[in-house]
N, C-alpha and C positions, 0 to 999 in steps of 0.2 A: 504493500500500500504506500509506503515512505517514497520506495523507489518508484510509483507512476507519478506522486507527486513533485520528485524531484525532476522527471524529465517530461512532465507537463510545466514546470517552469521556466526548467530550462531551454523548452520551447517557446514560450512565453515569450523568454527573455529573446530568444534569436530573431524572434517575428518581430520585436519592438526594435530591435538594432539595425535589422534590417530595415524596415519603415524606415527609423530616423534616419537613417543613412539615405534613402530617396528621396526624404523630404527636405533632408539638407543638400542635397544634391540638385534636385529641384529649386530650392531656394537661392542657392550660391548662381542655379543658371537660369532665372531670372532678375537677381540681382545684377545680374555685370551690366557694364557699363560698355553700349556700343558705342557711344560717341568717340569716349576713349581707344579703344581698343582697334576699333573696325574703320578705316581709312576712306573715303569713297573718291575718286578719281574721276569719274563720269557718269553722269543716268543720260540713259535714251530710252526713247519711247520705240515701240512695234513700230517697225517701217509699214502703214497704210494710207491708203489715198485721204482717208477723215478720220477726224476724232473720234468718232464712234465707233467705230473699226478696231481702234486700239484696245486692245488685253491686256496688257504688262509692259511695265517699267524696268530694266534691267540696270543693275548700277553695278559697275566695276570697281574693285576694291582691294586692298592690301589686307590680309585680317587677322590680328595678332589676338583675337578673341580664344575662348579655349573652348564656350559652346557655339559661337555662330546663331546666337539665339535674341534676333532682333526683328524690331517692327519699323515699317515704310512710314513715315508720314509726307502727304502728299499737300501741298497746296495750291490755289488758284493764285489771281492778283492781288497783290497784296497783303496776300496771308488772309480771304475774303473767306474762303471756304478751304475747309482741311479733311483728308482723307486718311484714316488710319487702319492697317491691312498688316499681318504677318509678312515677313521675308523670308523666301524660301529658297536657300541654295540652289542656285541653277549648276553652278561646273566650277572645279576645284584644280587648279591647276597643279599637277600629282609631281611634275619633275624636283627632284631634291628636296620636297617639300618637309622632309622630314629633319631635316640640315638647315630651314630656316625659318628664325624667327613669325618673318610677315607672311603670309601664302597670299598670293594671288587667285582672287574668285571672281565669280558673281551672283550676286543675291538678284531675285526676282520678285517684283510686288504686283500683282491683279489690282489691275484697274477697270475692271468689266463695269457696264454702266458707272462710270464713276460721274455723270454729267454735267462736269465743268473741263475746262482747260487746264491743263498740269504745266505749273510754272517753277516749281521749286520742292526740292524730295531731300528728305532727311533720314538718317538710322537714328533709332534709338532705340536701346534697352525694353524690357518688357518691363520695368518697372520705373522708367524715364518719361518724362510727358513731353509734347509735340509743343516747340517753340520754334518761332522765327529769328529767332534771337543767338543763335549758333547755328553755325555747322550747316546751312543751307548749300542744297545745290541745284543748279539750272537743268533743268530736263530738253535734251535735242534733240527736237523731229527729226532722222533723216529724212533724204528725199528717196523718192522710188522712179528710179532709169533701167528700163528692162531691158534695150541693148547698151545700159552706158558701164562706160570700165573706169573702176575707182583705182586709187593706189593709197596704201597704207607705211604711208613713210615714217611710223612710231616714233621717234623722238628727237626732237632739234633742240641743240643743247651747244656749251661751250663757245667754239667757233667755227663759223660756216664764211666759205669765200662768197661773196654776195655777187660777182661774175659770174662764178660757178653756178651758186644756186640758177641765177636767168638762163643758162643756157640748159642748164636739166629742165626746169618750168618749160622752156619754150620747146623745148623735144619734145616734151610729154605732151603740150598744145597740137604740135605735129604730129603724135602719134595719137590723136584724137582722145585723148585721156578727158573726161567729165570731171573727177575731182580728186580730190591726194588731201587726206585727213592727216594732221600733225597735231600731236602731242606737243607743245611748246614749255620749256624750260628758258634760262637766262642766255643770251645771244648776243652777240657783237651786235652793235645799235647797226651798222652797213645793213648784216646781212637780217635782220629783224624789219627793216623797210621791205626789203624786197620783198618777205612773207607776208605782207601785209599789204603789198600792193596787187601781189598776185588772188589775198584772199578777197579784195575791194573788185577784182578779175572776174570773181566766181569761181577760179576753178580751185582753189583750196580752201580747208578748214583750219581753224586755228583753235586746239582748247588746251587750259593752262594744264599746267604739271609741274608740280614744287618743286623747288631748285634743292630746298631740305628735305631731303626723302625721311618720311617716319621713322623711329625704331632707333633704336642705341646706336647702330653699324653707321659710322661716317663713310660713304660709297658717293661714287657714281658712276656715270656712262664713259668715262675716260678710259684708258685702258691701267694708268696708275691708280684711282677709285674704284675699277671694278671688281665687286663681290662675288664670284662663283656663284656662290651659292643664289644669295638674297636677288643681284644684280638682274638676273634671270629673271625674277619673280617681278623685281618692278619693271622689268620690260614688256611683260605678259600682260601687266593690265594695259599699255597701252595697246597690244596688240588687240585685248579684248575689246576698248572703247572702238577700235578699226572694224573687229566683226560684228557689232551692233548698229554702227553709226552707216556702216555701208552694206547694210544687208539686204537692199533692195540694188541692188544695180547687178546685172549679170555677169560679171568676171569682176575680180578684185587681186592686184596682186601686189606682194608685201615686199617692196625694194627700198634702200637707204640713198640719201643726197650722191653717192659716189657710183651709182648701180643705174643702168639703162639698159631696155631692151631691144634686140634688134633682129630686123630681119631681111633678107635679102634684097627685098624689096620696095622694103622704108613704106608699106602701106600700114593703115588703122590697127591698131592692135584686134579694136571688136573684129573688122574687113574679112583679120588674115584667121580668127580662131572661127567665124562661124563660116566660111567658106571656104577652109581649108582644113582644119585640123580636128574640128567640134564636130564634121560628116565623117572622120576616119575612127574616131573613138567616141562613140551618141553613149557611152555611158561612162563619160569621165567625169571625176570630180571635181579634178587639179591637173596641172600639167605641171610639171619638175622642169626648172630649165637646168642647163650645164652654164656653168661659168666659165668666161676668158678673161683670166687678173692681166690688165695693164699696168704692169708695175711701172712706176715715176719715178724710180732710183735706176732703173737703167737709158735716163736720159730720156731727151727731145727726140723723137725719130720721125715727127709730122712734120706738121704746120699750124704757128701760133695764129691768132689768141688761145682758141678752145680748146679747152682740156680734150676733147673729143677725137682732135684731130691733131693733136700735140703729138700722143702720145699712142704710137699705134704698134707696137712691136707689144707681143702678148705670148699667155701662156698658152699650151693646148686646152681643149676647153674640156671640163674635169668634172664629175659629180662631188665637188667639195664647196661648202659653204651655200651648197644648192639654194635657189629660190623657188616658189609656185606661183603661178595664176591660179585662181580657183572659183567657183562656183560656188559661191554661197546658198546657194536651194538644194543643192547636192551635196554640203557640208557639213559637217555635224560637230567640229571645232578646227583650231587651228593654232601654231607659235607661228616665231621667226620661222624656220625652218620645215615645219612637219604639216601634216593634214590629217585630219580622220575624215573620212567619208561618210557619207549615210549609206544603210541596207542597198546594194543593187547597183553602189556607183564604185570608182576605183581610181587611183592617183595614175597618172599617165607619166610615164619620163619620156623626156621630148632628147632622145642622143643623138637622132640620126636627119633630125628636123631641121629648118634653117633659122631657126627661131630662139636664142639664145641670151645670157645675159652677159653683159660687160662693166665689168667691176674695176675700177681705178682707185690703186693703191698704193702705198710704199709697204717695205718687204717686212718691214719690225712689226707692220701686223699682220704678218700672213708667218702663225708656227707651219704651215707645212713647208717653208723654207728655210732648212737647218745652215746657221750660219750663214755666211755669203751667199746672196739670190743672182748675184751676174753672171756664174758659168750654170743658171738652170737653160733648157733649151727655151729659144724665141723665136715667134715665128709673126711676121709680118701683115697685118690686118689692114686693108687701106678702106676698108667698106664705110666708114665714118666721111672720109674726104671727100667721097661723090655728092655729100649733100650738106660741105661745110660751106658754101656760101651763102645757101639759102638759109640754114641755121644761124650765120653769122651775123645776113640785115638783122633777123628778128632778132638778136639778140642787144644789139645795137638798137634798136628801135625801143626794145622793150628798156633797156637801161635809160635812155632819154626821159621816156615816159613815167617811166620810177620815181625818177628826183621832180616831176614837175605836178605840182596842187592838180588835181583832176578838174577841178573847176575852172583853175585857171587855164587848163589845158585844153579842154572845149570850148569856154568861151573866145581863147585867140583863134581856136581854128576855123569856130565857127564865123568870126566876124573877118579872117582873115579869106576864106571862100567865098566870101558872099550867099553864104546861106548852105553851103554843102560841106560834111560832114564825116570824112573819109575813118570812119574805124570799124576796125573787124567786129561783125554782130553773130551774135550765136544762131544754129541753124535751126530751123524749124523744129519744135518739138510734137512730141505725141500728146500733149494737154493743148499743143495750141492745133491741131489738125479735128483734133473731138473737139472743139469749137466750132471749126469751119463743118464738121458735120452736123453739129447740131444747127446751123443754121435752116431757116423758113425757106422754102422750095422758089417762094415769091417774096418779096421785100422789097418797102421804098428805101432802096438806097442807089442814089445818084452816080450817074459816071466819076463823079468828081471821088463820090465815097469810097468807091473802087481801088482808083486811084490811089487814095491817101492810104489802101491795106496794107496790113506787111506783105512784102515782096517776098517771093520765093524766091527770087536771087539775091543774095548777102550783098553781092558786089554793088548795088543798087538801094539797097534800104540808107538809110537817113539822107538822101537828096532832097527833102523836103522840109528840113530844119532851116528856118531862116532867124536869125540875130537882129533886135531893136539897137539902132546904134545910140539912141539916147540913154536906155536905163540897163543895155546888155541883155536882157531877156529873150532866149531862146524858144520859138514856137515849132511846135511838131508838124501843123502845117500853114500854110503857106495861105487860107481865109482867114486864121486865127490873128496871124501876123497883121493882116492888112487889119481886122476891127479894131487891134490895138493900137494900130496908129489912126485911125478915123478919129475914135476917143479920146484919143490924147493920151501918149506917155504918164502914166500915173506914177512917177517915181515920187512927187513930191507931195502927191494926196494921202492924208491921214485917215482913218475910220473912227469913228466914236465906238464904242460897243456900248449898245442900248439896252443891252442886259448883261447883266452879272455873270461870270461862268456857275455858278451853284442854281441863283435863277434856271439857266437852261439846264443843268442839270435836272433840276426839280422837273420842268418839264417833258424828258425824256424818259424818266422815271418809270418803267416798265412798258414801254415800247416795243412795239413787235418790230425788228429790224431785220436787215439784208444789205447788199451791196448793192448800188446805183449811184448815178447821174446827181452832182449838188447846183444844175440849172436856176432850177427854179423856187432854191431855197430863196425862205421869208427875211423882209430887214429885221425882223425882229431878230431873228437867229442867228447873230453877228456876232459871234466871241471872241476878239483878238487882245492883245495885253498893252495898256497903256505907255506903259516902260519900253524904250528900246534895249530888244536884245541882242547880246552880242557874241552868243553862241549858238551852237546848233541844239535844229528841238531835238524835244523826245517824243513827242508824240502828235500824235493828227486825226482828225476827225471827217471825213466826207459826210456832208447832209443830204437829204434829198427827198422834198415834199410836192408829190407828183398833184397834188389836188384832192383826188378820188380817192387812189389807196392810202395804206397806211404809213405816216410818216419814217422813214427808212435811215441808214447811217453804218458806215464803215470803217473802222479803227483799224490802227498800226499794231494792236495788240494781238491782231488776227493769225491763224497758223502762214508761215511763210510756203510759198509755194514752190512746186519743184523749179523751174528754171523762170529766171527772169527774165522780162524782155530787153534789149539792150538799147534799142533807143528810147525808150521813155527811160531807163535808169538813167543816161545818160542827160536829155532834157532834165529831168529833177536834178542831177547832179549840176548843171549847168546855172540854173534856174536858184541854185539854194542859197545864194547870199540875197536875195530880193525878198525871201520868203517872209513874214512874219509869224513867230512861233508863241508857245505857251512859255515862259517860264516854271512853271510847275510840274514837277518831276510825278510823271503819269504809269508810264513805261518803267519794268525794272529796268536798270543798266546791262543785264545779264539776258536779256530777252531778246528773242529774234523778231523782226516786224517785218511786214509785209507791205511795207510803202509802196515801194512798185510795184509790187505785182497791182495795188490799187491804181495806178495812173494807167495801166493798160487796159483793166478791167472797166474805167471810167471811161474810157475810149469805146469800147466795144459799148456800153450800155449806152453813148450819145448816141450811137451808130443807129440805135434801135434793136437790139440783140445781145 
């Protein structure tokens, strides 16, 4: 009897040890602290055509947590509406991960009907509450290009030759490349212009990346900083913010400042893969290229300026330090170097193809050359010189362009043409061709309207920009021009605003809205700021009270659209010292707007469509 009851207590006792032991365990992994521990690098939303579309938020992150046991908070403008959701481990990047501190992830937050706009996503603890007040970060819509090809150039850092950088941008322009997502850390102020003239371009992204990488280990990307171990780990999240951010475009592929692709041919990257290489393998995931290292310790053997054509005696071309193109809808992750595929598809190695990469280097970072790299064998490449002149205007062109105010740069040219407008416009998109289908079979639109369309020839679009030589203002066309001078140069005319900006707010005040034409908005609905401003806005509002329907209105706070058009960005850009703005900080600074895509859209709704 003694003995059941000793070992009925002593079961007792193991069932309570064991409980406290989960409860504390439980408690200790909802007490932690995400803020602290868990790093967040970048959130993107689901690559979809609409807000409502979107499922999940995925945020990239370093996560020195021990459970990963964190919640999403989500907010609107302002911090106006908040959405709080579990985060759930999406993918854990496994390499050495056991050898360092931070691991590189990413956490995943559901935003199914969440119905508002996501402006700003935080981690916190299960036991932390949802403030604006830390630790925010900007949530980025990709766009969705279904034959467009991104590149994922991970991290710009230290020093970059800002020649260099133009002449890689401008090959990539030439190899029809849509856009090249960068990671940005601290940069020579040279070459930091040029990344910011080419993202003002459209065809690059720019999002920051700490110059102090988290975590005790002083590292970085250098090759004296870099960490084995960790190094790896913080390179992965940026390659992770690259398969989120570009996972709507059909080929993506992962090359650094000093790496170009090339092919026989010098045709489009999409050209040469869906018409030549994507019919010989329909079930590929990725293509492996082989490398040819131009090493620049054995001397000049081109022709200067460009590095391109400098520098043309190379290695044989080797499956080392390989790079991919890859198919993001047939991927199921990726690093620097490797691929996993999804069920059914396969990594393609391109050896025998003419389709290759070109890496230019010196020999102290390349260990597969033991000691002295001058007696390895060389063998002569001249394929770069066939198209170093045309590479070299544009690159000359584009450094011109660089150093000169975009404004100031349109309005000479424009006023110096007499009204024509010579700059390269992006081609006709698949959002702007489903417009022209959705047009009325019949519509009153005039010869003249016709006329004033975008052109399907580039070499022709903006011949209808004319310049006011009194106040500089740029018109799109050329009836616009003429009222403005009928009525007289308004440089010197002031407005009163007859109502209050809170007044008109009051009156908007649960408005049913959409996008149109601010024709035949009312005097009364005149909001501008008494103060002259002397900087650029932040924000904008289109009005537009048709009569009949319901009064209507378009904001900068709108999702940005896939491509912009290039001559209306171009008139607003021209047009933007004339403008009069809010002073009132509307827009976060962190937010992406859709201003142009409204001055196109405003066009097409005059049009009557």
């Amino acid at each position: 009897m003694k003995k059941t009851k000793i070992v009925c207590s002593l079961c007792i006792f193991l069932i309570g040890l064991i409980l406290f032991k989960i409860c504390k365990r439980n408690y200790v992994k909802n007490i932690e602290s995400c803020y602290e521990t868990v790093h967040v690098f970048s959130a993107v939303a689901q690559a979809k055509p609409t807000l409502s579309f979107i499922e999940h938020i995925v945020l990239n992150v370093l996560d020195g947590s021990k459970h990963s046991n964190c919640d999403c908070c989500i907010y609107g403008y302002q911090g106006t509406h908040v959405h709080r959701v579990n985060a759930v481990v999406k993918e854990t990047y496994i390499h050495n991960s056991k050898l360092t501190d931070l691991i590189a992830k990413q956490f995943q937050c559901s935003v199914k009907n969440i119905g508002f706009r996501m402006v700003n996503i935080q981690l916190v603890g299960k036991m932390e509450s949802c403030s604006t007040s830390y630790n925010l970060h900007p949530v980025l819509y990709p766009a969705i290009k279904e034959n467009g090809f991104g590149i994922c150039a991970k991290i710009a850092y230290n020093y970059l030759n800002p020649f260099h950088l133009i002449e890689w941008f401008e090959y990539q322009k030439m190899m029809g490349v849509d856009m090249v997502l960068i990671s940005l850390q601290s940069l020579n102020k040279d070459a930091y212009k040029v990344l910011k003239y080419y993202e003002r371009e459209g065809i690059s992204k720019l999002i920051s990346f700490p110059n102090d990488m988290p975590g005790k280990l002083d590292r970085g990307f250098t090759l004296q900083y870099w960490h084995y171990h960790q190094s790896s780990h913080d390179e992965q999240v940026a390659v992770y913010s690259c398969k989120e951010f570009l996972q709507g475009f059909a080929f993506v592929a992962i090359i650094d400042f000093d790496e170009i692709i090339v092919n026989d041919e010098f045709s489009e990257y999409t050209k040469t893969l869906l018409s030549e290489i994507l019919p010989s393998y329909p079930d590929a995931a990725a293509f492996t290229l082989n490398v040819s290292f131009f090493i620049t310790d054995w001397g000049v053997s081109g022709v200067e300026p460009l590095i391109t054509s400098k520098y043309i005696r190379r290695t044989y071309p080797l499956a080392y330090r390989y790079k991919n193109i890859y198919l993001p809808n047939r991927t199921e992750t990726i690093d620097t170097h490797r691929i996993w595929p999804k069920s059914g598809y396969r990594r393609i190695s391109l050896q025998s193809h003419n389709v290759i990469l070109h890496h230019y280097r010196d020999c102290n970072k390349l260990d597969m050359f033991p000691g002295d790299c001058t007696s390895f064998p060389k063998y002569t490449d001249t394929k770069m010189i066939k198209i170093m002149p045309k590479l070299y205007d544009r690159v000359v062109a584009a450094k011109k362009r660089s150093r000169t105010p975009t404004s100031l740069r349109l309005r000479t040219n424009v006023l110096l043409t007499g009204g024509r407008l010579d700059i390269p416009t992006i081609p006709t998109t698949r959002d702007e061709a489903m417009e022209e289908e959705d047009l009325p079979e019949s519509s009153d639109i005039s010869d003249e309207d016709m006329s004033d369309g975008d052109s399907s020839d580039p070499m022709h679009d903006g011949e209808d920009l004319k310049a006011c030589q009194t106040c500089g203002l740029v018109f799109v066309y050329l009836r616009g021009f003429k009222e403005h001078i009928q009525k007289g140069c308004g440089i010197n005319k002031s407005i009163e605003p007859p109502m209050s900006r809170k007044a008109l707010e009051d009156v908007l005040n649960g408005v049913s809205v959409t996008v149109v034409c601010a024709d035949d908005l009312p005097a009364y609905v005149v909001d501008r700021p008494k103060n002259n401003c002397d900087k650029k806005g932040s924000h904008w509002v289109v009005f537009h009270f048709s009569g009949s329907d319901t009064a209507e209105f378009f904001d900068s706070l709108g999702q940005p659209p896939e491509v912009y058009q290039r001559r209306f960005r171009n008139v607003l850009i021209a047009n933007g010292p004339q403008y009069c703005y809010s002073p009132c900080l509307i827009q976060p600074s962190d937010s992406e707007t859709c201003g142009l895509y409204c001055a196109y859209y405003v066009k097409k709704r005059c049009r009557g469509f």
